[in-house]
C-alpha positions in Angstrom: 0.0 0.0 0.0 2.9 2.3 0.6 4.4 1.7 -2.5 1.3 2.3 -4.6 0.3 5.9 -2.8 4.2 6.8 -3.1 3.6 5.6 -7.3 0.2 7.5 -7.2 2.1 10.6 -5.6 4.4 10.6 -8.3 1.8 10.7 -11.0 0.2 13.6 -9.6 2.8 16.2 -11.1 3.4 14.1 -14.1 -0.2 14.2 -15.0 -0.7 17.6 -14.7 2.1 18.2 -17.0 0.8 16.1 -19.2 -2.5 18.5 -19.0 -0.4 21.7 -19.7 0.9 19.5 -23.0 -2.0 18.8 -24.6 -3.3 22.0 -24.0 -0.4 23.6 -25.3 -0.2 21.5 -28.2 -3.5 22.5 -29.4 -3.2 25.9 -28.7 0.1 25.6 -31.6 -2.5 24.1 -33.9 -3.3 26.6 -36.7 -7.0 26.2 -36.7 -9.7 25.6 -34.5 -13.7 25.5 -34.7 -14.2 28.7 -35.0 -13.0 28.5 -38.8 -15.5 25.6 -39.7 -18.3 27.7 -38.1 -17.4 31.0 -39.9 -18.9 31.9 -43.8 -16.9 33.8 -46.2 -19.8 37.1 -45.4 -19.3 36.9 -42.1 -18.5 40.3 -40.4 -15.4 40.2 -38.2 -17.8 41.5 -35.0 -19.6 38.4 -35.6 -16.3 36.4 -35.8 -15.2 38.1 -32.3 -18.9 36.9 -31.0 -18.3 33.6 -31.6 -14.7 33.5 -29.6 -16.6 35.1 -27.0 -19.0 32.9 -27.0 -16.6 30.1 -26.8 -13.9 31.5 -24.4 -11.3 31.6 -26.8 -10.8 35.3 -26.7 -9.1 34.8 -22.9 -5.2 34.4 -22.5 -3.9 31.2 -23.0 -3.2 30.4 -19.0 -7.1 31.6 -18.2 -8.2 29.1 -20.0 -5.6 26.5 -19.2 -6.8 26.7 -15.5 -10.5 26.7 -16.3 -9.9 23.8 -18.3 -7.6 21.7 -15.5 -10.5 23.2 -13.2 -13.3 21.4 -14.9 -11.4 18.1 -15.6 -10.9 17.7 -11.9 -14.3 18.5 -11.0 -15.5 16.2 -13.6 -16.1 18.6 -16.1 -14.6 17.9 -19.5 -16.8 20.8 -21.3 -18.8 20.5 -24.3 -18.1 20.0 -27.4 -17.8 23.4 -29.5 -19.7 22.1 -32.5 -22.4 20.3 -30.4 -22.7 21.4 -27.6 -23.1 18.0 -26.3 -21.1 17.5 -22.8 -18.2 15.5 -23.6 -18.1 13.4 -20.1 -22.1 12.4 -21.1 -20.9 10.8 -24.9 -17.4 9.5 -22.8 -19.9 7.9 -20.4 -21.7 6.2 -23.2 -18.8 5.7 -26.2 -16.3 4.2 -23.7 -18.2 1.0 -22.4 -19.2 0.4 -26.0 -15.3 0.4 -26.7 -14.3 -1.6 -23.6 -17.4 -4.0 -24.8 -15.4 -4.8 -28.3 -11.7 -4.1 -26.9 -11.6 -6.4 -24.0 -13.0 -9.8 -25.5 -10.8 -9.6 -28.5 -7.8 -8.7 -26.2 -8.4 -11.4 -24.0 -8.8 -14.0 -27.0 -5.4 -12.8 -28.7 -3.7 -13.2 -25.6 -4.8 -16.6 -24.5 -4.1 -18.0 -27.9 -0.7 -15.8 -28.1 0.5 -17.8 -25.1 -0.5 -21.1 -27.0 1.5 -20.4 -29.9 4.1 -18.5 -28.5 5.0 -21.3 -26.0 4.4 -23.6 -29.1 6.8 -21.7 -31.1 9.8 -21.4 -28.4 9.7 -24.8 -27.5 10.2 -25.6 -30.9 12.5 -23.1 -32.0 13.7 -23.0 -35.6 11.4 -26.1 -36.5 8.9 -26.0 -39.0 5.9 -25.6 -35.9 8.2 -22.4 -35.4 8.8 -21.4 -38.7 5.1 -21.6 -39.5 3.7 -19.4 -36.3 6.6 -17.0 -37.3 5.6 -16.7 -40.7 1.6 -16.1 -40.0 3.0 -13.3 -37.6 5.2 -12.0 -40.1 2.1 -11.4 -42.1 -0.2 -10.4 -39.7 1.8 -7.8 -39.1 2.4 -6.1 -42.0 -1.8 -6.5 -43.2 -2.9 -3.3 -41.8 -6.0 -3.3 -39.8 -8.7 -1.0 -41.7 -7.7 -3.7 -45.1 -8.0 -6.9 -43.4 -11.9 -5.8 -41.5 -12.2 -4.8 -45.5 -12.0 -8.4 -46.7 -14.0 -9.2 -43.7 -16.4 -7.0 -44.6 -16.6 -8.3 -48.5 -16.3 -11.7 -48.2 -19.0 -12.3 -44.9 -21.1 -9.4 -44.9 -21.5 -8.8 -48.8 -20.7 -12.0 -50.6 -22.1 -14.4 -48.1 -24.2 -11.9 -46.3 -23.5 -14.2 -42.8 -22.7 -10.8 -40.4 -24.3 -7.2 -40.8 -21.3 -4.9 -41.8 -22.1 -1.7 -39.8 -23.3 -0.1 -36.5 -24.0 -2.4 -33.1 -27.4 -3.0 -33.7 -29.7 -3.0 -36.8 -31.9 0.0 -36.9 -35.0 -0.5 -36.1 -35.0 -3.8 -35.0 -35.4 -4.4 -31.1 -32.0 -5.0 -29.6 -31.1 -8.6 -28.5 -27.9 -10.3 -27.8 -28.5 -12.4 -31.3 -28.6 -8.9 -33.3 -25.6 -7.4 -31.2 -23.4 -10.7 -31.4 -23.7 -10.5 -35.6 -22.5 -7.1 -35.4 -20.0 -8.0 -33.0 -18.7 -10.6 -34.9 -16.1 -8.7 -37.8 -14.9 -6.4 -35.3 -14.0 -8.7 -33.1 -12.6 -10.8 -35.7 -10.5 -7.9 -36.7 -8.7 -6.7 -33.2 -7.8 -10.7 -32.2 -6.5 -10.9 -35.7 -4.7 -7.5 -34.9 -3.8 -8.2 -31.2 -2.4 -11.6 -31.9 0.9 -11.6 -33.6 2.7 -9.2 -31.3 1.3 -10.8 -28.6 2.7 -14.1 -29.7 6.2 -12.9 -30.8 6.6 -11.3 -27.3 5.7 -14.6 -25.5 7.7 -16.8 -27.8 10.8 -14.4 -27.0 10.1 -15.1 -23.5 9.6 -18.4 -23.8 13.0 -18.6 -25.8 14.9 -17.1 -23.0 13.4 -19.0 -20.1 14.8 -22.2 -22.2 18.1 -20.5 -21.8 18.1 -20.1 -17.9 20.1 -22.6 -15.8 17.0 -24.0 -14.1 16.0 -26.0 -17.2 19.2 -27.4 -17.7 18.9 -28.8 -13.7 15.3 -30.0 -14.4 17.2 -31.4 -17.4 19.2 -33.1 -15.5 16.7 -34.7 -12.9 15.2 -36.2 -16.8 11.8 -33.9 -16.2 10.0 -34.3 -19.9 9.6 -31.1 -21.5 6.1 -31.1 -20.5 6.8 -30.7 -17.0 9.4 -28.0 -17.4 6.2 -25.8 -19.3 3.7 -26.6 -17.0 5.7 -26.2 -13.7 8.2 -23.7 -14.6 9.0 -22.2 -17.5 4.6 -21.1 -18.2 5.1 -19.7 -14.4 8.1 -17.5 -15.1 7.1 -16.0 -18.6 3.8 -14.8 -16.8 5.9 -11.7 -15.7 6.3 -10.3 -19.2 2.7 -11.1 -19.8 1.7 -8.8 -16.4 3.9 -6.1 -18.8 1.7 -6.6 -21.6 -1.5 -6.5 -19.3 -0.3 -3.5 -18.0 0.5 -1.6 -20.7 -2.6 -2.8 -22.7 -4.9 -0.6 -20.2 -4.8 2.9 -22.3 -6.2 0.7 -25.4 -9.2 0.1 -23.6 -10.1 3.8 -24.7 -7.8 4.3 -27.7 -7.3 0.8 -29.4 -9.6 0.4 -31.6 -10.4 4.1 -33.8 -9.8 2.2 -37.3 -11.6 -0.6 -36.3 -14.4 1.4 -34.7 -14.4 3.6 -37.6 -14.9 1.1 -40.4 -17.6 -0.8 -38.9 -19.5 2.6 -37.4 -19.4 0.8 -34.2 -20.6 3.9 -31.6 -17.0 4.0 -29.7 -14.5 6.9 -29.0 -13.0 5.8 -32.5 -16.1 7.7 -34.8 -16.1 10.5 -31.7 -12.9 11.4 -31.8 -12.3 11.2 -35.8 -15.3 13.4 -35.8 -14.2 15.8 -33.6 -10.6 15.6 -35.5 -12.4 16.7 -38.8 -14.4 19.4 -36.9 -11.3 20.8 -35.2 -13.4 19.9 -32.1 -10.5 20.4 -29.9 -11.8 20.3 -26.4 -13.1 16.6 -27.2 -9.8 15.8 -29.0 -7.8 17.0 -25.2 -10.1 15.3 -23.4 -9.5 12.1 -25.1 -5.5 12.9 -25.5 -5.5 13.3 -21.4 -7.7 10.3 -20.3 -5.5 7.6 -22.9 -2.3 9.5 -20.9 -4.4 9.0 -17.7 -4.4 4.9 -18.4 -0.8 5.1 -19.3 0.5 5.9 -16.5 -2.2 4.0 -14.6 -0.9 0.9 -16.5 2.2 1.5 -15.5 1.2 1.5 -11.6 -0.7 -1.5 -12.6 1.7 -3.0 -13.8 4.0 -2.9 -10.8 1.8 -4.1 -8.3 0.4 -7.1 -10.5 4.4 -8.1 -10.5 4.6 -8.4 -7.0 1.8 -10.7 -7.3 3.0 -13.1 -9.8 6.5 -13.4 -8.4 7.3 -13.6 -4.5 10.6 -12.5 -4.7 9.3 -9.3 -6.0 7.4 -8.5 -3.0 10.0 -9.8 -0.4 13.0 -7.7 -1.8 10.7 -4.3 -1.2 
C-alpha cells in the first residue's frame, strides 16, 4: 500500500504536466472551430462573438486553468460544434469500446500464449517457422484492409454478419442482433492483437529455455512437458503482467480504425469526428484520459508483479 500511494504521488505532477501538453499543443494548432463555423460574409464583429461565446478570446493560462478546473471536477466541457457535454458521450462511447476491446484482447492473448510457447519450445522447426511466418504477415496487413476483406467476403458476398453499427436500426435489440454485429470487429482486433502478442511470449519463452534451471530440471530427466507446466509457463507470466499492463490505455484508444470502419458507436467515430471538426476540447479530453491509463498501467503493472513473483514482493 505504501508503495502504490508513493507511485500515485508521483503521478500527480506528471499528469498535470501532461494536462499543460495537450493544452499547449492544441493551442500551436493553426486552426480551431471557429474556422468551420465562420462563412466567407461573415463580419469580423460576428467572428469576435463567436470567440466570445466560446472562451477563446481569454489568454492562454485563463483558459488552461478553467480547463484543469473542470477536468478535476469532472467537467470535461462540451463539445464546441455540439454542444453536447463530452463526459455524457465519454460515459456512453467508452463501455461500448471496452465491450469490443476487452474480448478480443483477452482471446489474442490466450491463444498468443499457446502459440508463443508452441513456437519457443520448438524453436527453428517447421511448428516455429510456421507461427513466425503467419506473424510476419499479420503484421504487416494493416487493420482498416484486413476488416475490409471481412467486410466483403462475410457481410457482402455471403451476407452471414451485418457490416455496420452495433445493432440493426430499427429492430429491437437482442444479444443475437448485437453478437452479428459483434462478430467482424472482433474478428479484426484478435486478428490485430495476436501476432505481437505471440512474438513477445515466444521471445520469452525462448529465454526461459536459456536459464540454468531447465538445464537442472534437465538433468533430474523432467520431460519437456513438466518444465512448461511447472516452470518455464510460471516465469514467462511476468512479461505477460507487462503486456496486461500496458494494454490498459487501449481500452479507450485501441480500436479508432476498427471502430471507424464498422461505425461501431465507440471513442473511435467521436474522436475522428471531432478531429475533422477541429473539435479540440473533445480531442484534449480524449489525449488526457488515454495518458491517464498510461501511467495508470504503468502502476498497474508494478503491483500485478509483486503478485506473480514472490521474490518481487519480499525484496521491497
Amino acid at each position: 500500500m505504501r508503495f502504490v500511494l508513493k507511485r500515485i504521488a508521483q503521478a500527480i505532477p506528471l499528469l498535470l504536466l501532461i494536462s499543460f501538453l495537450v493544452f499547449f499543443l492544441i493551442e500551436l494548432a493553426p486552426f480551431d472551430v471557429i474556422d468551420t463555423l465562420i462563412t466567407p460574409n461573415m463580419a469580423p464583429e460576428q467572428i469576435e462573438m463567436l470567440r466570445q461565446r466560446h472562451g477563446l478570446n481569454e489568454p492562454f493560462l485563463i483558459r488552461y486553468l478553467f480547463w484543469i478546473g473542470g477536468i478535476l471536477r469532472g467537467d470535461f466541457g462540451n463539445s464546441l460544434l455540439t454542444g453536447v457535454p463530452i463526459a455524457q458521450e465519454l460515459a456512453t462511447r467508452i463501455p461500448n469500446t471496452i465491450r469490443l476491446i476487452l474480448p478480443s484482447y483477452l482471446t489474442a492473448l490466450a491463444l498468443a500464449i499457446i502459440l508463443g510457447m508452441l513456437a519457443g519450445a520448438n524453436k527453428n522447426k517447421w511448428l516455429d517457422q510456421i507461427i513466425d511466418s503467419f506473424c510476419s504477415l499479420t503484421i504487416a496487413m494493416p487493420t482498416f484492409w484486413f476488416a475490409l476483406l471481412l467486410i466483403y467476403f462475410f457481410g457482402i458476398r455471403l451476407n452471414i454478419f451485418p457490416i455496420l453499427g452495433m445493432y440493426t436500426i430499427g429492430r429491437q435489440r437482442t444479444l443475437i442482433d448485437y453478437l452479428q454485429h459483434f462478430a467482424m470487429p472482433y474478428m479484426t482486433l484478435t486478428f490485430a492483437f495476436l501476432p505481437g502478442l505471440t512474438r513477445f511470449i515466444r521471445s520469452s519463452t525462448i529465454t526461459q529455455l536459456e536459464e540454468d534451471y531447465v538445464l537442472v530440471q534437465k538433468a533430474f530427466h523432467a520431460s519437456k512437458f513438466e518444465i512448461f507446466k511447472n516452470h518455464i509457463s510460471r516465469n514467462i507470466m511476468i512479461p505477460v503482467v507487462t503486456q496486461i499492463g500496458m494494454a490498459l490505455p487501449m481500452l479507450v484508444t485501441g480500436a479508432i480504425i476498427t471502430e471507424s470502419v464498422f461505425s461501431w458507436p465507440g471513442i473511435g467515430p467521436y474522436l475522428m469526428g471531432a478531429t475533422r471538426a477541429m473539435d479540440y476540447p473533445i480531442i484534449m479530453a480524449i489525449l488526457l484520459l488515454s495518458s491517464t491509463l498510461v501511467i495508470l498501467g504503468n502502476l498497474l503493472s508494478d503491483v500485478l508483479y509483486s503478485v506473480v513473483d514472490p521474490r518481487i514482493r519480499r525484496a521491497g
